[in-house]
LUMKOLTI-137955 format. One record per atom (N, C-alpha, C): residue in one letter; x, y, z. Coordinates in steps of 0.02 Angstrom, whole numbers, padded with zeros to 5 digits, always signed. Example, Ala and Ser with C-alpha at 12.3 -4.5 7.8 and 13.67 -1.06 7.14 Angstrom:
BEGIN
a+00660-00284+00390 a+00615-00225+00390 a+00660-00165+00390 s+00642-00112+00354 s+00684-00053+00357 s+00645+00002+00394 
//
This chain:
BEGIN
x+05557-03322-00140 x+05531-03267-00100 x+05459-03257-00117 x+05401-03246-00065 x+05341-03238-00067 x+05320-03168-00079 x+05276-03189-00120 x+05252-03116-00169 x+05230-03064-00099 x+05216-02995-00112 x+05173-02947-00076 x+05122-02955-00057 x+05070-02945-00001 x+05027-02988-00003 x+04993-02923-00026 x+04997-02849-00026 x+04976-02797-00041 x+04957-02793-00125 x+04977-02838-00146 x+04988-02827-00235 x+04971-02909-00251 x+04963-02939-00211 x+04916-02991-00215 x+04867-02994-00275 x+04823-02960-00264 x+04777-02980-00319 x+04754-02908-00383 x+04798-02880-00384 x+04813-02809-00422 x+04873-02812-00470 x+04868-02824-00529 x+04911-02792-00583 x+04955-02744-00575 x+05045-02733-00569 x+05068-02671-00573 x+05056-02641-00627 x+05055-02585-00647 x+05045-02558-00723 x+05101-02548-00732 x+05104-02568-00802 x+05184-02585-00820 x+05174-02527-00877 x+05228-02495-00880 x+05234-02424-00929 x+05251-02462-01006 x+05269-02507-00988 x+05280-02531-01050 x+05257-02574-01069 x+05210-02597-01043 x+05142-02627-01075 x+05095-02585-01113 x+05091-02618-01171 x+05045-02567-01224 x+04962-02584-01225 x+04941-02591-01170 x+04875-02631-01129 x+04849-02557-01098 x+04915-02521-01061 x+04888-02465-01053 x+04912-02402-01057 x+04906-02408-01148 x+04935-02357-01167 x+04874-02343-01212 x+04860-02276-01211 x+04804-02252-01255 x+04823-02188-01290 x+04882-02196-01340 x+04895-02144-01377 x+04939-02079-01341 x+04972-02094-01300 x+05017-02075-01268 x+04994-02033-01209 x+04910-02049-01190 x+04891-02014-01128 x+04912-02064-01078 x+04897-02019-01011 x+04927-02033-00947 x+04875-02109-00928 x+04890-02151-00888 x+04831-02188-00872 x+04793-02186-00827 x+04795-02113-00779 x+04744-02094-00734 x+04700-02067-00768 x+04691-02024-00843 x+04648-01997-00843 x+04584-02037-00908 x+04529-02017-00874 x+04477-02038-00894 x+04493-02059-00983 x+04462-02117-00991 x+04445-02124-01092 x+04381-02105-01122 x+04351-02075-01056 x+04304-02037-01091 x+04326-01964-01115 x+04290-01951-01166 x+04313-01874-01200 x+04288-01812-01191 x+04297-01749-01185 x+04283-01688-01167 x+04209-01691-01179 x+04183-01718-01223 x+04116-01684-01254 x+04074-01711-01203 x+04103-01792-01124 x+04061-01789-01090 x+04026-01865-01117 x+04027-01870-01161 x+03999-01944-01184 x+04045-01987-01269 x+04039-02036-01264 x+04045-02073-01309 x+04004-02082-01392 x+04009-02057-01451 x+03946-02063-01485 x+03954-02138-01494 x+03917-02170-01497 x+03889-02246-01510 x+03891-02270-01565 x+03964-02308-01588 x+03970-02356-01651 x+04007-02296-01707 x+04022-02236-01652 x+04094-02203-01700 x+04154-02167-01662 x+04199-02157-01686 x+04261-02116-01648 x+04250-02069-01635 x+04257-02033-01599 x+04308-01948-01583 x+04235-01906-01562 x+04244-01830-01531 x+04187-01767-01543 x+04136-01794-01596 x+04074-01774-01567 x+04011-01729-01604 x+04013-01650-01605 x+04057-01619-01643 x+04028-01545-01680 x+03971-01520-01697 x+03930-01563-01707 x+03870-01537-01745 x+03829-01461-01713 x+03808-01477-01653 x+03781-01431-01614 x+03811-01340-01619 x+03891-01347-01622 x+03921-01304-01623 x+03938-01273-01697 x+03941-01319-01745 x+03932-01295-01814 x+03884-01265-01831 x+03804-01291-01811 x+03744-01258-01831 x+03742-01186-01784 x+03779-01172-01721 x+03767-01100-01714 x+03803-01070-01730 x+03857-01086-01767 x+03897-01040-01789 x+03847-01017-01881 x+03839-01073-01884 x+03790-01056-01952 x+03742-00998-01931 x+03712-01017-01879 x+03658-00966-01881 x+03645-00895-01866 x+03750-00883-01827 x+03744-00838-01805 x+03777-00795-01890 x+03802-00829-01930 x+03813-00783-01961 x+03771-00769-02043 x+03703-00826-02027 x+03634-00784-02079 x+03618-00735-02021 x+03624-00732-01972 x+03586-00690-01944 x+03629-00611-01945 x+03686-00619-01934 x+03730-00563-01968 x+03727-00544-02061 x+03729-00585-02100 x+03686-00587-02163 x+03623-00551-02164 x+03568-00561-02130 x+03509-00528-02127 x+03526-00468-02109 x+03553-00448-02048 x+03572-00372-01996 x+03594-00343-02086 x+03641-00362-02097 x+03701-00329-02151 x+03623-00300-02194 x+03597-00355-02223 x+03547-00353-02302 x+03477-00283-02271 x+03469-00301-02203 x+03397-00255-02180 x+03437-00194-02166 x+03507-00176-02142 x+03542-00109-02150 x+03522-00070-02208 x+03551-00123-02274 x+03566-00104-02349 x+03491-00084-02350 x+03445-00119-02351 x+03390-00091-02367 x+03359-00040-02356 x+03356-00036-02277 x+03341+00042-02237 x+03390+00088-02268 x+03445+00093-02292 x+03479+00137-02311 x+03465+00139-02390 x+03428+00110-02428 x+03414+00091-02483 x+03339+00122-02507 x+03317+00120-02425 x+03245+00175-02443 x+03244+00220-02417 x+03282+00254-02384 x+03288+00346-02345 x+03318+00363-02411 x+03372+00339-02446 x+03390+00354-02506 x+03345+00377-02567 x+03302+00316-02546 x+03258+00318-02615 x+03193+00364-02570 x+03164+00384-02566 x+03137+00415-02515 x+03161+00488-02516 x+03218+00499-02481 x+03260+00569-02515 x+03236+00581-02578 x+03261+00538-02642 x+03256+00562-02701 x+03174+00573-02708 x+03138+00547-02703 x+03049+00548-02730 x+03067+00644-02701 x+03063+00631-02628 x+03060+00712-02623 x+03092+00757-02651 x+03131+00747-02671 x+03194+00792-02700 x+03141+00806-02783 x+03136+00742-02810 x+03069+00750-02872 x+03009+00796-02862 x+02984+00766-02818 x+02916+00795-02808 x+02925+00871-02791 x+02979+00904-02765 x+02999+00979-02752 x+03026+00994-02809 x+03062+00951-02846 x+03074+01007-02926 x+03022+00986-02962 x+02957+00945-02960 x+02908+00940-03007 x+02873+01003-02987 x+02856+01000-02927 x+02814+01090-02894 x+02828+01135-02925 x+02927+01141-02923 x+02949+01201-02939 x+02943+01216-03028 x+02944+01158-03057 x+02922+01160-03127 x+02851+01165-03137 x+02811+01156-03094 x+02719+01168-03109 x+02716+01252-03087 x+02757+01268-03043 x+02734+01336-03018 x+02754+01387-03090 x+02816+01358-03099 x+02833+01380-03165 x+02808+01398-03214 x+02786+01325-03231 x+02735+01308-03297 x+02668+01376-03288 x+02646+01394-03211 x+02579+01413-03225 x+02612+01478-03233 x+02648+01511-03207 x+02674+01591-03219 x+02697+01604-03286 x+02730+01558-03324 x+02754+01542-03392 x+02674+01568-03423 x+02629+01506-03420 x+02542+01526-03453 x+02514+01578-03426 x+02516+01598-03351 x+02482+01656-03352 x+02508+01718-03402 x+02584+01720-03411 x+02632+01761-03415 x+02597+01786-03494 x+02609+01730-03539 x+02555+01704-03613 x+02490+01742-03604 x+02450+01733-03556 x+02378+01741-03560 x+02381+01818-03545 x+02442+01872-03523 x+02416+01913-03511 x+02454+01952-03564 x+02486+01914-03621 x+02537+01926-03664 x+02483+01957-03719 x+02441+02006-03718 x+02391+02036-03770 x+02400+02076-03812 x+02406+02092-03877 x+02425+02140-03913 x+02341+02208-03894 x+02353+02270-03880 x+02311+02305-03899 x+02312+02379-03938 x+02265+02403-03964 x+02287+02464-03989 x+02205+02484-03982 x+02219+02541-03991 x+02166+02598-03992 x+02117+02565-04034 x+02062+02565-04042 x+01993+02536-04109 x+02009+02611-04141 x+02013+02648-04126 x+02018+02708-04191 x+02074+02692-04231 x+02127+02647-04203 x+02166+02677-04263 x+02179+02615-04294 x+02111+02561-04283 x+02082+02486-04322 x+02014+02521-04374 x+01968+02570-04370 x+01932+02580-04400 x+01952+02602-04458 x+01898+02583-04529 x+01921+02611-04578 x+01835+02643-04604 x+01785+02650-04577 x+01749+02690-04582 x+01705+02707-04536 x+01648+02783-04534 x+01629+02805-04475 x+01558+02762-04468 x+01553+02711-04486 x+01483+02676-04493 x+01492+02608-04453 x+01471+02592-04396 x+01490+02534-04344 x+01489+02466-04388 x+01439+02471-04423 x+01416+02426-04482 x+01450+02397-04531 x+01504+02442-04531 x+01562+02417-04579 x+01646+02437-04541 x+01636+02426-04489 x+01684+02395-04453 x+01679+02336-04417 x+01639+02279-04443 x+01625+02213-04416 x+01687+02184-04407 x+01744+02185-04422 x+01799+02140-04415 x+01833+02178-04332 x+01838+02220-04326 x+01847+02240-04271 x+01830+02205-04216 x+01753+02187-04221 x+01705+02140-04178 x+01713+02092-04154 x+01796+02059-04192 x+01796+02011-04177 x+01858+02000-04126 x+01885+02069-04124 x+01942+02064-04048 x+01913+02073-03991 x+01922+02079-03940 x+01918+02100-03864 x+01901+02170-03844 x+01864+02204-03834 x+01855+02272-03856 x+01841+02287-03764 x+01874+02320-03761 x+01895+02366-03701 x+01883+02441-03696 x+01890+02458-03632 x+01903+02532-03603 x+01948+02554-03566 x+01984+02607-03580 x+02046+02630-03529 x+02016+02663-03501 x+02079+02691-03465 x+02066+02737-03399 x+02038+02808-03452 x+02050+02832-03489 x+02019+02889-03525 x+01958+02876-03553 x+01916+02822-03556 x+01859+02789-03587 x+01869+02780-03654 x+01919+02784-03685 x+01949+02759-03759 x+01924+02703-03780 x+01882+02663-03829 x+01886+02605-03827 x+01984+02569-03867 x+01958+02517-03814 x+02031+02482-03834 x+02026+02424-03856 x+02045+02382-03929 x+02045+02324-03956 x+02107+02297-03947 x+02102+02207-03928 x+02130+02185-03898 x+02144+02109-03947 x+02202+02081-03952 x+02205+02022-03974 x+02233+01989-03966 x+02209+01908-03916 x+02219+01852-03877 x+02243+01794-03892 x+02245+01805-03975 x+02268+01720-03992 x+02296+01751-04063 x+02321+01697-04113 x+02321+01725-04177 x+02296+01723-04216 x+02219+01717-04232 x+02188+01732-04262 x+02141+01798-04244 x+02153+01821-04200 x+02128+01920-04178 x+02187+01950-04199 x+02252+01898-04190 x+02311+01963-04218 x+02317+01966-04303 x+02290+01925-04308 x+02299+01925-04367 x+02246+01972-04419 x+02178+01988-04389 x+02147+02038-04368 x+02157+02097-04370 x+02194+02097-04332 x+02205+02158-04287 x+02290+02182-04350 x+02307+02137-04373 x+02370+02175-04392 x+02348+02181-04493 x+02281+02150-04502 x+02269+02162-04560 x+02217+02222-04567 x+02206+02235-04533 x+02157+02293-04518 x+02215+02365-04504 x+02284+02361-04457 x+02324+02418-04465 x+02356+02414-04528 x+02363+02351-04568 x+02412+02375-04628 x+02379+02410-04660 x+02298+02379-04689 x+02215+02413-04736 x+02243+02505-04698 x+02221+02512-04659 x+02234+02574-04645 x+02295+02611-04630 x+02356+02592-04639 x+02404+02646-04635 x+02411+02631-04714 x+02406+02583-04750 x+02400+02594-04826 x+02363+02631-04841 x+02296+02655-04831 x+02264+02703-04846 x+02283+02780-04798 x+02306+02778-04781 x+02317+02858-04738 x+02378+02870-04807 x+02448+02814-04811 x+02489+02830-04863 x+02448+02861-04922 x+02403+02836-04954 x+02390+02853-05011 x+02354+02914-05002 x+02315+02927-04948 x+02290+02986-04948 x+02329+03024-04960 x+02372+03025-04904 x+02411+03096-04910 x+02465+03091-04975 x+02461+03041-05010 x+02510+03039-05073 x+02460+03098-05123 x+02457+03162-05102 x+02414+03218-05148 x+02431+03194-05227 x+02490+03166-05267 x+02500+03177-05326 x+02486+03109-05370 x+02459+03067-05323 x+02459+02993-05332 x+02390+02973-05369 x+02404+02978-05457 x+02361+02980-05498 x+02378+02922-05566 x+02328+02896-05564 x+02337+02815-05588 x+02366+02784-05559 x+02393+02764-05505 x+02400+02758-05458 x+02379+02680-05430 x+02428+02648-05392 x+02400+02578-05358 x+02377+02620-05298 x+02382+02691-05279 x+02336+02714-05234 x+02285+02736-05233 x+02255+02751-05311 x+02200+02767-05315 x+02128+02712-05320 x+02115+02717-05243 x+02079+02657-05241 x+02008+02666-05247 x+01987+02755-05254 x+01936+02774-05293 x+01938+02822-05339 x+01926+02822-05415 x+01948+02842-05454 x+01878+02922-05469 x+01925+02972-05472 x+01855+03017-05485 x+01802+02997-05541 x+01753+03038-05527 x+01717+03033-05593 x+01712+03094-05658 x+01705+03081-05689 x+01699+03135-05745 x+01689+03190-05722 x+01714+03252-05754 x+01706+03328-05733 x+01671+03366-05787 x+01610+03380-05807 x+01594+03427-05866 x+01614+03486-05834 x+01591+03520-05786 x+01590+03588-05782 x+01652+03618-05764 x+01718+03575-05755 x+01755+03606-05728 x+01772+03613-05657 x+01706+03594-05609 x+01720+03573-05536 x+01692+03515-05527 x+01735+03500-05456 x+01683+03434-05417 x+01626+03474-05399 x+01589+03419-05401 x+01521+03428-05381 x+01470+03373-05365 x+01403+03351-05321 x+01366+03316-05315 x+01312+03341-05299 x+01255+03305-05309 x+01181+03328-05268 x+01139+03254-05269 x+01139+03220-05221 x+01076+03160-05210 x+01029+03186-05169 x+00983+03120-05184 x+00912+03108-05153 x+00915+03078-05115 x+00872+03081-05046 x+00883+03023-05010 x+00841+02978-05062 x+00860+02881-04990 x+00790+02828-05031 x+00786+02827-04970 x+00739+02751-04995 x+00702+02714-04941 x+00744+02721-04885 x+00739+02728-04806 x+00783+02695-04760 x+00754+02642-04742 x+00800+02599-04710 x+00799+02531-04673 x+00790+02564-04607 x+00763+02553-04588 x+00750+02551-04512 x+00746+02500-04454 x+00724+02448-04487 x+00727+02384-04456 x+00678+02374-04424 x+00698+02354-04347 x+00656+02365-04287 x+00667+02407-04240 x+00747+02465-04276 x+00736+02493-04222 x+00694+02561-04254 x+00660+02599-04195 x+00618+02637-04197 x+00614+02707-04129 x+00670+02714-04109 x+00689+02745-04032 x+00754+02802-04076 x+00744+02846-04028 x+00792+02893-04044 x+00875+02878-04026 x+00908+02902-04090 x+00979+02874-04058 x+01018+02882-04126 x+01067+02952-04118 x+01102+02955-04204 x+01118+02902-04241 x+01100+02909-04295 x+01091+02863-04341 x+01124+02884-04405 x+01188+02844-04446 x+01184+02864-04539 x+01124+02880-04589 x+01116+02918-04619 x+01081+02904-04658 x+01106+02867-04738 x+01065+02804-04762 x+01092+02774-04787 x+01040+02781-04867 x+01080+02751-04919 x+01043+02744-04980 x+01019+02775-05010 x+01060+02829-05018 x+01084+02909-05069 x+01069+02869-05138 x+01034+02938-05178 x+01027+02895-05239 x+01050+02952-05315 x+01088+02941-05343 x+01105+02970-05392 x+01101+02961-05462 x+01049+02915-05463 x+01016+02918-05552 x+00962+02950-05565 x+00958+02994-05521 x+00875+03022-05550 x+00919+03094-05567 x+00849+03104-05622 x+00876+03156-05699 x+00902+03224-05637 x+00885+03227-05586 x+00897+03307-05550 x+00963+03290-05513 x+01010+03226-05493 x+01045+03234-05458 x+01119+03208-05490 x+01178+03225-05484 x+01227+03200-05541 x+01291+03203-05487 x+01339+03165-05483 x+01407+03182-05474 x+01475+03168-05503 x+01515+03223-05503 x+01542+03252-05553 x+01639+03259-05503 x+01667+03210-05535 x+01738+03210-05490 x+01746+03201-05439 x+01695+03174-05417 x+01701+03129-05336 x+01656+03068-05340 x+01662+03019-05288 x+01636+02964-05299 x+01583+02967-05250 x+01526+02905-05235 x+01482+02902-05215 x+01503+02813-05185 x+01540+02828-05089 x+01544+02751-05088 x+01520+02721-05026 x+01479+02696-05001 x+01440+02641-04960 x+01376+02739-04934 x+01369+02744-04962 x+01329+02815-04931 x+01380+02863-04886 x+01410+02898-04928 x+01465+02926-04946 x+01522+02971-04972 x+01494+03023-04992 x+01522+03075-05043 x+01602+03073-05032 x+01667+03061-05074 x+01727+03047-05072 x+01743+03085-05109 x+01800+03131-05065 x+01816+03197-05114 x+01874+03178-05120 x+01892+03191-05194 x+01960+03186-05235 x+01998+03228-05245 x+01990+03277-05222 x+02023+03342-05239 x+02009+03397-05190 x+02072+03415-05158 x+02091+03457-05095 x+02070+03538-05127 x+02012+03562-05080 x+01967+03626-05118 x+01924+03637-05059 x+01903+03687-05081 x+01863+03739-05062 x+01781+03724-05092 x+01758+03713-05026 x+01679+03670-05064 x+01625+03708-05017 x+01562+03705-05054 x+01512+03720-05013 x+01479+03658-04988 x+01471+03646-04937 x+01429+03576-04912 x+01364+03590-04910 x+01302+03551-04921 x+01232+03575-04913 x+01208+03531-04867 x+01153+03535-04847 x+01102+03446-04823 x+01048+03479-04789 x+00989+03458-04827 x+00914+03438-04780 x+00878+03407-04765 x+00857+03372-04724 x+00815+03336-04718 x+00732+03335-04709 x+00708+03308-04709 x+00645+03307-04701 x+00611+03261-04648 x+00565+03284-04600 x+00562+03247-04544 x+00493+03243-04554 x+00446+03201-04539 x+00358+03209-04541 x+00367+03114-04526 x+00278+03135-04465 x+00256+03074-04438 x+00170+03095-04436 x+00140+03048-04437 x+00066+03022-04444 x+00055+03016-04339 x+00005+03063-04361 x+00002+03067-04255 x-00063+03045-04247 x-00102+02992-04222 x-00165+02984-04222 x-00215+03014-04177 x-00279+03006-04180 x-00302+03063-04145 x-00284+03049-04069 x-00296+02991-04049 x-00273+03000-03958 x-00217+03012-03941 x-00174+03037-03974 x-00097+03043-03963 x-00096+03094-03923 x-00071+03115-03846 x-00068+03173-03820 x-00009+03241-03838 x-00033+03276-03843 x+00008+03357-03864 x+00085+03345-03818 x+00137+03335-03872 x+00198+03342-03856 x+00251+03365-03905 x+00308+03369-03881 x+00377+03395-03911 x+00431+03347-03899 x+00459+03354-03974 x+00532+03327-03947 x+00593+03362-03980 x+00661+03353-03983 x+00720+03380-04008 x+00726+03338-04085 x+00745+03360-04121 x+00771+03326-04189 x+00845+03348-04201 x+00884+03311-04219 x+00953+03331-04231 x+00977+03307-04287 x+01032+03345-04336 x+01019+03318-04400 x+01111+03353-04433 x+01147+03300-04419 x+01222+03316-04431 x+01238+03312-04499 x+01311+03347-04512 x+01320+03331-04562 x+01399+03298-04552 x+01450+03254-04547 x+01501+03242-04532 x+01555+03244-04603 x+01609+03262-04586 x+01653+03228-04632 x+01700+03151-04576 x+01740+03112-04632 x+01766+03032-04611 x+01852+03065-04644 x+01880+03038-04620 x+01961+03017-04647 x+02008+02993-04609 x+02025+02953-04632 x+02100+02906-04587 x+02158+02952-04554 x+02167+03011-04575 x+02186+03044-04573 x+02191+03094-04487 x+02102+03072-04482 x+02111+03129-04430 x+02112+03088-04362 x+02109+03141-04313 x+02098+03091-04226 x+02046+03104-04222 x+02047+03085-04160 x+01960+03048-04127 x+01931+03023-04184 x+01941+02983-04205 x+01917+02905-04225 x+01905+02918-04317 x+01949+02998-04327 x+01933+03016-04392 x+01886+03028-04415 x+01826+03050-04366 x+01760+03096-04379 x+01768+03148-04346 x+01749+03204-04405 x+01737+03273-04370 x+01663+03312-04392 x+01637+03348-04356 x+01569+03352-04357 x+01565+03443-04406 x+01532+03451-04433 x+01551+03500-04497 x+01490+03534-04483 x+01431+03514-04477 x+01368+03572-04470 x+01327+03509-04416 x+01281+03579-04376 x+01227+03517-04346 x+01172+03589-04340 x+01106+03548-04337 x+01074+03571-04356 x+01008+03566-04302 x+00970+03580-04261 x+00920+03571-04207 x+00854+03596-04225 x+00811+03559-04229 x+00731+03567-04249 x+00683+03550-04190 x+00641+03589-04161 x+00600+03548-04116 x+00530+03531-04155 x+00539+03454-04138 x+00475+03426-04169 x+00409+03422-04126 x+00351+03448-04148 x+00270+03454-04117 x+00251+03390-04136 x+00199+03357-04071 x+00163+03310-04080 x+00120+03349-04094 x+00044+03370-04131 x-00014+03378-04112 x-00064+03355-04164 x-00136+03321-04098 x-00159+03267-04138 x-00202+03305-04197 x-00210+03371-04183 x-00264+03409-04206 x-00237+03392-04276 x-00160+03411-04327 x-00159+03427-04341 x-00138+03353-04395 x-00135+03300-04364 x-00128+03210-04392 x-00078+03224-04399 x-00024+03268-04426 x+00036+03248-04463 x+00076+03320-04415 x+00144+03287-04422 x+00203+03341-04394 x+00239+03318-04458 x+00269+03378-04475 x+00324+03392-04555 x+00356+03456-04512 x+00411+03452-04531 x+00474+03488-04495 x+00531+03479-04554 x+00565+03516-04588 x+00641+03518-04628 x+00683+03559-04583 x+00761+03541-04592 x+00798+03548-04565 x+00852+03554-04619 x+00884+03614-04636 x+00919+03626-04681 x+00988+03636-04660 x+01037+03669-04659 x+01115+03681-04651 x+01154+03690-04702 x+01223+03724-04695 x+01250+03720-04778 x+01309+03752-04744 x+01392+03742-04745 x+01429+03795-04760 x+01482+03796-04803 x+01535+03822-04820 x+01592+03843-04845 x+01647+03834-04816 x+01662+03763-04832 x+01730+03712-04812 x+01790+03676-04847 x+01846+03718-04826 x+01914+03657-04853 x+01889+03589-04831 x+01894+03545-04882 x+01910+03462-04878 x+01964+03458-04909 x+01990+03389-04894 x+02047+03373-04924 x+02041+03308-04952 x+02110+03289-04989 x+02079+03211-05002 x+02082+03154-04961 x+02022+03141-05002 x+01989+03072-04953 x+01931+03079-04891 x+01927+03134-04893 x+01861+03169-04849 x+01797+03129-04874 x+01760+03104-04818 x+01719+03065-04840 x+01656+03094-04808 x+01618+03117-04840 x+01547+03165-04809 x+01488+03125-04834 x+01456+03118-04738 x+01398+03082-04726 x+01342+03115-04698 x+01288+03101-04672 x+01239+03128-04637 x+01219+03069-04602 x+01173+03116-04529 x+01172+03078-04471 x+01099+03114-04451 x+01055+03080-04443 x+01016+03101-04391 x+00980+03062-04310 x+00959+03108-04271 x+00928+03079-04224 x+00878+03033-04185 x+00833+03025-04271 x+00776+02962-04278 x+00769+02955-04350 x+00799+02902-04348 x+00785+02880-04436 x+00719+02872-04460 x+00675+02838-04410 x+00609+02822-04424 x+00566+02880-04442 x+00567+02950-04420 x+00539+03003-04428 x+00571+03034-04500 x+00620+02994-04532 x+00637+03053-04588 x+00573+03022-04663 x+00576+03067-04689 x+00512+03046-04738 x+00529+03023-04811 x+00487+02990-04831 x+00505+02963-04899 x+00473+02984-04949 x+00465+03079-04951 x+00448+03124-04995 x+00509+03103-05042 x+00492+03113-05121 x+00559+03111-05171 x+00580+03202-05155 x+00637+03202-05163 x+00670+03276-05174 x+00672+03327-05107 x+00635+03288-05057 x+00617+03312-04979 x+00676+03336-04953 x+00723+03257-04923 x+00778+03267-04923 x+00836+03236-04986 x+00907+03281-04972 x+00952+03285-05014 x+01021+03313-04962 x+01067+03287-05028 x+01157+03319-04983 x+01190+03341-05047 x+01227+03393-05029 x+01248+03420-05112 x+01329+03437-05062 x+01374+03435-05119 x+01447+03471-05126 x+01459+03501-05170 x+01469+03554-05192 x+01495+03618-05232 x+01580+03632-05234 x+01610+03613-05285 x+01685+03639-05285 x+01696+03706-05285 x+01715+03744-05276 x+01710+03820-05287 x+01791+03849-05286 x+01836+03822-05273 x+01899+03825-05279 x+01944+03786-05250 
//
């Protein structure tokens, strides 16, 4: 029997020919592979293309993740600086109210009740606090650091130790007796000096003044149970005294000097820790009006006073006048006397 002439020159595909069998695919469909091409001189897919974006998509999720952390890594840190920088403020605002608080932290007290005598001259330590005025015109001493308090608190012990001993009336030999009387012949206290020389300096203008540099070795003047201390009479014994004082005033007027007047004033004070207002009280004063005239070259004027006064102890009796420069340096001119009398 003669072949087909339809199949003539065509192969049947035989299923069981392993010619066209390619791994158990069909034999209509293509031996080319999904990816579209063949790679050249190897088997199977090229991945590559698809591996590297998967790589890249997930540094790039890596980066997103790491630049999150960061931004959230500096609002954080960022937060905190501010959060610092508002409690550093709140500790500087601090700090300065803390120092002002210090700086206005001043010890003060009255200068009267820092003074321990009525002579400015010998209250130099005072000088060295802050010296003020209140609302009453008081002066007020003040001390800023510790070396004014220290000042300031050795200067109240000096004087409430001495107010104690004052008023300790019976306190004889004594660690309070910090001036010891002097000898008594007659039976009372008593004194009488001379003035000396004064210092005057440069000043030369009117303006109360101590008188200073009482002199008690000359044969006419003696004291007798009281002491004699910085120009001074210090009474030891609570009595009944006569106080005296004169002075002597005279100036050289040259002839062109024109015809005038002035006031002379011529105190006598007592001092004690004891008392207020600054522990001076004023005991006699005395008013002279002084003549310029050229006619006559010279003006001489005395000014005397005297009375009959309880002191007590520790009374410290001075003299004061209104121009030091005008008082004269006659011997025996001027003088200050105390009389015990009971």
């Amino acid at each position: 029997m003669s072949s087909n002439p339809s199949y003539s020159h065509y192969d049947i595909p035989d299923n069981n020919n392993s010619k066209y069998q390619n791994n158990g695919r069909s034999p209509s469909i293509s031996t080319t592979d999904s990816c579209g091409s063949f790679n050249s001189g190897s088997t199977g897919c090229d991945f590559r293309p698809l591996t590297a974006k998967k790589t890249s998509d997930r540094y790039s999720c890596i980066l997103i993740v790491v630049a999150i952390c960061l931004a959230l890594f500096c609002v954080i840190l960022g937060a905190c600086v501010a959060v610092l920088f508002t409690k550093m403020e709140q500790v500087r605002t601090e700090l300065y109210r803390v120092t002002g608080d210090l700086n206005d932290r001043k010890v003060c007290l009255l200068c009267d009740d820092l003074t321990m005598s009525p002579f400015e001259d010998e209250n130099a330590a005072t000088k060295e606090l802050e010296v003020t005025s209140d609302d009453n015109g008081d002066q007020v001493c003040c001390a800023n650091n510790a070396r004014q308090s220290k000042v300031m608190f050795d200067l109240l012990f000096k004087k409430k130790n001495k107010i104690a001993c004052i008023e300790e009336a019976n306190a004889v030999q004594t660690s309070c007796n910090w001036t010891l009387p002097g000898p008594v012949l007659s039976g009372r206290s008593s004194a009488h000096l001379h003035i000396g020389v004064q210092n005057t300096g440069l000043r030369n203008d009117y303006g109360d003044e101590p008188v200073r540099n009482w002199q008690s070795d000359d044969p006419t003047a003696h004291i007798e149970g009281m002491n004699l201390m910085k120009d001074r009479l210090v009474i030891n014994t609570t009595g009944l005294y006569v106080v005296y004082s004169q002075m002597y005033f005279s100036a050289y007027v040259p002839p062109a000097t024109p015809k005038s007047s002035s006031v002379l004033y011529h105190y006598v004070y007592r001092y004690n820790v004891i008392y207020p207002n600054s522990g001076n009280q004023l005991l006699m004063k005395s008013v002279r009006t002084f003549n310029i005239d050229p006619v006559t070259s010279h003006s001489d004027h005395t000014s005397y006073t005297s009375a009959t006064l309880r002191l007590r102890v520790g009374d410290e009796i001075y003299v004061k006048v209104s121009n030091l420069s005008l008082v004269s340096r006659a011997e025996k001119a001027s003088f200050l006397g105390v009389v015990q009398v009971a």
